[in-house]
N, C-alpha and C positions, 0 to 999 in steps of 0.2 A: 504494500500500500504506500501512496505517497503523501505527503501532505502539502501544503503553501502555507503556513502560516506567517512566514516572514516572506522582504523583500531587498533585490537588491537595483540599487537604479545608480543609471548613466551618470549621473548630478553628483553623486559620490567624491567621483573621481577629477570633476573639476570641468572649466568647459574647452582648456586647450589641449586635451586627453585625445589623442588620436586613437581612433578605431578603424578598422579595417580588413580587409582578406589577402590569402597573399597565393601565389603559385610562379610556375615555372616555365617554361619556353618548350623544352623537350616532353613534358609533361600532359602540356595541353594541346600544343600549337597543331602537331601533325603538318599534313604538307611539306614532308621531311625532305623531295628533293624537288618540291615546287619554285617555279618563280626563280632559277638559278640557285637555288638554298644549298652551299657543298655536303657533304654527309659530315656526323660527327661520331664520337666513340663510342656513342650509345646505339646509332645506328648498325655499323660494324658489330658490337657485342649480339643486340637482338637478331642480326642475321645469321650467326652462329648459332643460334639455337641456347644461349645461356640466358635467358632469362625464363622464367616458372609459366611453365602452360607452352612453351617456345613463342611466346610473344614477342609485341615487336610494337614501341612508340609510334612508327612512322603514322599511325591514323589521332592516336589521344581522344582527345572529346574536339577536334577539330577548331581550338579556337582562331585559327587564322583565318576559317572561313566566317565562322559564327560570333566574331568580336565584339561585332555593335550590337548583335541580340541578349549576349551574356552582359557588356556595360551597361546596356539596359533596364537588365532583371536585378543588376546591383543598384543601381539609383531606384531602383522601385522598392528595394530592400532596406533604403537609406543608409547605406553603406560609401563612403564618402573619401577613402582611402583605400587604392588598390597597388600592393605589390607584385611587379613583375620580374620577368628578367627578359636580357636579351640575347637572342640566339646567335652568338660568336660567329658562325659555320651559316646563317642567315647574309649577315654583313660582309662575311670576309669568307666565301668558301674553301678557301687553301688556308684561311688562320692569317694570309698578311699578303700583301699585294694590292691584286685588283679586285674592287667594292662592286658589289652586286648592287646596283639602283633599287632594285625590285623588293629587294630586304630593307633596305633604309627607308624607303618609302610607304612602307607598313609599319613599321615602325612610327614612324609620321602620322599617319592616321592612325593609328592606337592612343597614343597620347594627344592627338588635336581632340579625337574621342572622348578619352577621359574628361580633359578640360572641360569641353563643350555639356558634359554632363555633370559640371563643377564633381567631378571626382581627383582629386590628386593622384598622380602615379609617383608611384614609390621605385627606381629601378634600381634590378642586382644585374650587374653587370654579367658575371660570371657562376649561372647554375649547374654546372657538371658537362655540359656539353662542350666540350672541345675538339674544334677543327680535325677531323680524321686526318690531312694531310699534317698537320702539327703532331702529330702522335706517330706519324712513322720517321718523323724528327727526334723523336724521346719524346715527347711531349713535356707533360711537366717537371722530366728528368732533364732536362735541357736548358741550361742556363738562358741560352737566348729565349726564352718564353719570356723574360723580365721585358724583353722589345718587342717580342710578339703581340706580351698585352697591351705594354703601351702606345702602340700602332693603336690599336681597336677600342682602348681607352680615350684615346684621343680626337679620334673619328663622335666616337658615340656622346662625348662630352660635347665637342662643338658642335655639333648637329643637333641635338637634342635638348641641349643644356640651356636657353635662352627659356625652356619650360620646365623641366623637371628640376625639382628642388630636393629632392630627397635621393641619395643616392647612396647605394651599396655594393661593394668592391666584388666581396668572394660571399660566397654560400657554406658552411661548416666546412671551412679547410680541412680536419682532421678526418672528416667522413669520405671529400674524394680521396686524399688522398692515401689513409689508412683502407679504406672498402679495394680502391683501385689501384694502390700501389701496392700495398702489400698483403692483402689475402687475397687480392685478385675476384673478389664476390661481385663487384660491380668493375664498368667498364672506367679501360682499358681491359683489365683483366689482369694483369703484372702482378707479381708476389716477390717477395722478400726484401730484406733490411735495407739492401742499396739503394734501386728504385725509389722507395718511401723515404728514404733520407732527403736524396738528392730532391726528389718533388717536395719534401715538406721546405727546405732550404727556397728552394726557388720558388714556392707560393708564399712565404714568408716575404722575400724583396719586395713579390708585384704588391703585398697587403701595404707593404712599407712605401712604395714609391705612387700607389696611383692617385691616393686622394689630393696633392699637389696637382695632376694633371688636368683631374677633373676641376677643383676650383678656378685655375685657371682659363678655363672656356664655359662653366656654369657661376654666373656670379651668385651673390645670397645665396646660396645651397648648402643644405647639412651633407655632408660626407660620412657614410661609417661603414661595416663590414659586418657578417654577422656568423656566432657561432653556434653551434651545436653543443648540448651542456646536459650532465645528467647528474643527479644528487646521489652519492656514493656511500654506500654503510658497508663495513665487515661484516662477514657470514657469522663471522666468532668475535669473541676477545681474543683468540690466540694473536699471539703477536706476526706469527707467516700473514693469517687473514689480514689483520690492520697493515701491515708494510704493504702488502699485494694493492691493499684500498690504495694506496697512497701511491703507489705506482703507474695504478688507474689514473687517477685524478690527473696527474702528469700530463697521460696521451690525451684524456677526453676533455679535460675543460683549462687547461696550462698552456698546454706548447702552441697554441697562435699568440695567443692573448697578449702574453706576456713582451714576448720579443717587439708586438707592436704596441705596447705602451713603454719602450725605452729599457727595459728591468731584462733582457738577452733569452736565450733559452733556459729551462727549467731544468739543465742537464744535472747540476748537484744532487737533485732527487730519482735521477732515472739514468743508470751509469750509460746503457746505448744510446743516451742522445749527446756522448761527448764527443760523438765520429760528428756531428755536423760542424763542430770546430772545425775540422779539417777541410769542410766545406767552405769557410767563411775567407771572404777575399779581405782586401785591407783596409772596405772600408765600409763595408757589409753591416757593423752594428749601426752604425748609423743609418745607413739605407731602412734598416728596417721596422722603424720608429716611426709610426703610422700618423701622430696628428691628426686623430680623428674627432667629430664632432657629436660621433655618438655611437655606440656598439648597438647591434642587435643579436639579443640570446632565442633560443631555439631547446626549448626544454618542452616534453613530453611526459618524465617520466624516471623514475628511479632508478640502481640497479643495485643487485646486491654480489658482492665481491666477496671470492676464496679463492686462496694460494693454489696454484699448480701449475707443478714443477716439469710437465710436459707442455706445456705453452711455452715457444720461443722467445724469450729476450723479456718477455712483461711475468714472465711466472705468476700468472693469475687468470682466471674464466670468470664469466658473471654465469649466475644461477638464474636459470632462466624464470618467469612469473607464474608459469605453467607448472615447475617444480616446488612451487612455494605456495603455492595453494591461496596465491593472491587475487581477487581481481585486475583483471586485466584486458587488453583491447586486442583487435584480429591482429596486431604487429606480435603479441604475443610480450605487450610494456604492460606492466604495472600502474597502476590508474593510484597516482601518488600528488595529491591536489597539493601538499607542503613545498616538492621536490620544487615549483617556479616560486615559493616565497626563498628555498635556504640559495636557489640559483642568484635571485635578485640580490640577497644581501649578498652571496661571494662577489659576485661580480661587480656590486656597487661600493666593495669596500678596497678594491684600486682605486688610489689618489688621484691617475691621472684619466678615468673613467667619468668625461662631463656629464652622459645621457645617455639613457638603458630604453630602446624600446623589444618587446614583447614581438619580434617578426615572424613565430611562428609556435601555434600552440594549437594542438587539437586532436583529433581519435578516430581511428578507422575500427568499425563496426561492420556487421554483416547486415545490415539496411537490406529490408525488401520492400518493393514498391507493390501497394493492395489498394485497390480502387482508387490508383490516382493519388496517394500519402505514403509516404514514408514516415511511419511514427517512431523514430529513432531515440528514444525519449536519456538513453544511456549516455549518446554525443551531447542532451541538453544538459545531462545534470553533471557531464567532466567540463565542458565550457562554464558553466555556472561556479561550479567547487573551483575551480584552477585560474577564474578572475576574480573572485574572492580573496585567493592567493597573493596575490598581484594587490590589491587594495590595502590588504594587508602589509606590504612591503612599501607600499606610498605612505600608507598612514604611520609610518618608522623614518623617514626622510629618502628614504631612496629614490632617487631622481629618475622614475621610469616614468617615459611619458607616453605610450602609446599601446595597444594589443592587436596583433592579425591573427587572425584564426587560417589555418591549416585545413583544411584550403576552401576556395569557394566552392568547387566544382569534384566531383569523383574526377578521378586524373588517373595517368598511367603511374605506377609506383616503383619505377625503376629494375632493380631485379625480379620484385615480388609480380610485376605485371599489372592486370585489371582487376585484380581481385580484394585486396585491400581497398576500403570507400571511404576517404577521408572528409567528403563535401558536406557543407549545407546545402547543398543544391546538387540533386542527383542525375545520374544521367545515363540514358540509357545506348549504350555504346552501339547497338545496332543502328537506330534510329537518329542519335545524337539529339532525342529532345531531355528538356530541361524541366524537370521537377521540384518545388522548395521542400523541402525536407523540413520536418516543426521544430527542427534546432533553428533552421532558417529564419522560421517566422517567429522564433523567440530571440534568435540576436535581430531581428526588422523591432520587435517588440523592445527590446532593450535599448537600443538607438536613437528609438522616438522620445526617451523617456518615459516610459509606461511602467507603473508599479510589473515586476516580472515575478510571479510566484517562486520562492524558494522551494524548489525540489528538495525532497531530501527521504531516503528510504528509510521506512520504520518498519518493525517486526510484523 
């Protein structure tokens, strides 16, 4: 049974509180070799057959075709902030050269779009999709990616930049390139310690050198980068579990962070990350001191950490949510409403940390669509509990200003495929029509100001 006895409303939080939905270019776009579009790594991966189901991005929920119907369904949602990204392998089909019109020019209309429907676009320059022809270079193994991106950082800033005022570098550094450097789960595919070194070193420069680039051709504009972050507890007291936690913490919420707020790599704590020393040219620390105007964290969800001694270089596994007898979402995360208040306060307790928005937080559930509704009521009460969260960490001084939920739309979910449904607005992948889902009409509800029933399960 559920109750409403309480409420939680918009007014809360203040009225210069950004709200908004956020997704990704590979994700939605499709059209993957439309309009001159070059291919990118994710293309390449799903045609080998390694992604679940042997799926394959190239169709999505087609936002390239259906843009102005989905910006539509958002302003009717009153949803008033949308993050994108932009497709690298759109703009630049080789990764650096000659510019495809066809891609910058949708671009163009995407954001004249937004405007036109006073929606702000939030853009992340770089969501996983990397240049296929840049990858048979090394890709992010390859020093010169530090000019590759700022070729296509440069292009995308002056082009775009005289509008978009919100702007984000990288997407969870530590996910491409730990997923795709070194256990090779996601694309490229690549595995072991070199690889991921050499890519973590060189996504580190571009983190460090591009927000300069972008100022430079967007005036007034916030600058940030955004990471991936998960709240960590030992399986025990024993002290192998706590050192293992702590060794976690390192790869999942440390080693970007850090090096771009000035403070170098976290290598004291994690003895293999003292080979990127040997990486670092002579003037490297400073390149990679980012000057940013505001981070974006990306928290879901907990994990829970224990020692083992058959795991390479991190002697540690997480316990998955499924063996712990937790609640938990189709990703198979831990439905942990605290994990984005203890995120907020780690993150907000860097010095040189001006402004924390909230760019992605949300639950993939097994949603079915029955006469036209998808009553997903589990996606309303993890949104509900985990802004709570969030209100909570503002009401302590933490300087977070804004929430996207993950995502707007059910989207492709990278290795996992079409199967994971992350949207308030569903979608039905044959057809590609659009369904609100009643999370949907409860964040439309929450937006307007509307008293919004507090969920909450009782016996």
């Amino acid at each position: 049974m559920f109750t409403g006895e309480n409420s939680i409303l918009r007014s809360s939080f203040g009225d210069d509180f950004a709200w908004g939905v956020s997704s990704s270019a590979f994700q939605t776009e499709g059209a993957s070799l439309a309009d001159g579009k070059g291919p990118s790594i994710w293309d390449a991966f799903g045609a080998k057959g390694k992604i679940k189901n042997r799926e394959k991005g190239d169709q999505a929920t087609e936002f390239y075709k259906y843009y102005r119907e989905d910006l539509a369904l958002m302003r009717s949602m009153g949803i008033r902030n949308f993050r994108f990204s932009l497709s690298w392998p759109r703009i630049f089909p080789n990764g650096t050269g000659k510019v495809n019109s066809k891609g910058v020019d949708f671009y163009d209309r995407l954001i004249d779009q937004c405007l036109e429907l006073d929606i702000a676009p939030w853009v992340t320059l770089y969501h996983w999709d990397l240049p296929l022809e840049l990858e048979k270079k090394g890709g992010w193994t390859n020093r010169s990616i530090v000019n590759w991106f700022s070729e296509y950082a440069e292009l995308c800033a002056k082009r775009y930049g005289d509008r978009v005022k919100k702007w984000m570098v990288l997407n969870e550094p530590i996910v491409f390139t730990g997923a795709g450097y070194f256990m090779g789960v996601h694309a490229p595919g690549r595995r072991g310690i070199n690889p991921f070194l050499k890519a973590v070193h060189n996504t580190t420069l571009v983190q460090g050198l591009t927000p300069e680039i972008i100022r430079h051709h967007s005036k007034n504009c916030e600058v940030g980068t955004t990471y991936s972050c998960s709240h960590l507890d030992a399986y025990s007291e024993n002290e192998s579990d706590v050192f293992a936690k702590q060794r976690a913490d390192v790869l999942l919420n440390r080693l970007f962070i850090e090096p771009a707020l000035g403070l170098g790599y976290p290598h004291q704590d994690f003895k293999p990350l003292e080979r990127l020393l040997d990486l670092m040219g002579p003037n490297d620390e400073q390149l990679m001191f980012g000057n940013y105007d505001f981070i974006g964290i990306q928290n879901y969800t907990r994990e829970i950490v224990k020692a083992s001694w058959i795991i390479p270089y991190l002697k540690a596994r997480l316990v998955p949510a499924s063996k712990r007898n937790v609640p938990h979402t189709q990703m198979n995360w831990e439905i942990y409403p605290e994990a984005i208040y203890t995120m907020l306060k780690k993150f907000g307790a860097y010095p040189n940390v001006k402004k924390i928005y909230i760019t992605e937080n949300g639950a993939a559930f097994q949603d079915q669509l029955v006469n036209g509704r998808v009553h997903d009521l589990n996606r309303t009460l993890f949104l509900q509990s985990y802004i709570e969260q969030v209100l909570k960490a503002k009401n302590e001084g933490i300087n977070v200003a804004g929430y996207f939920i993950w995502s707007f739309t059910d989207n492709f979910e990278w290795a996992e495929g079409y199967t994971p449904k992350f949207g308030i607005v569903h979608v039905d992948m044959k057809t590609q029509k659009r369904t609100i889902k009643d999370s949907g009409y409860w964040y439309r509800s929450f937006l307007r100001g509307e008293p919004v029933p507090q969920l909450a399960v009782t016996a």
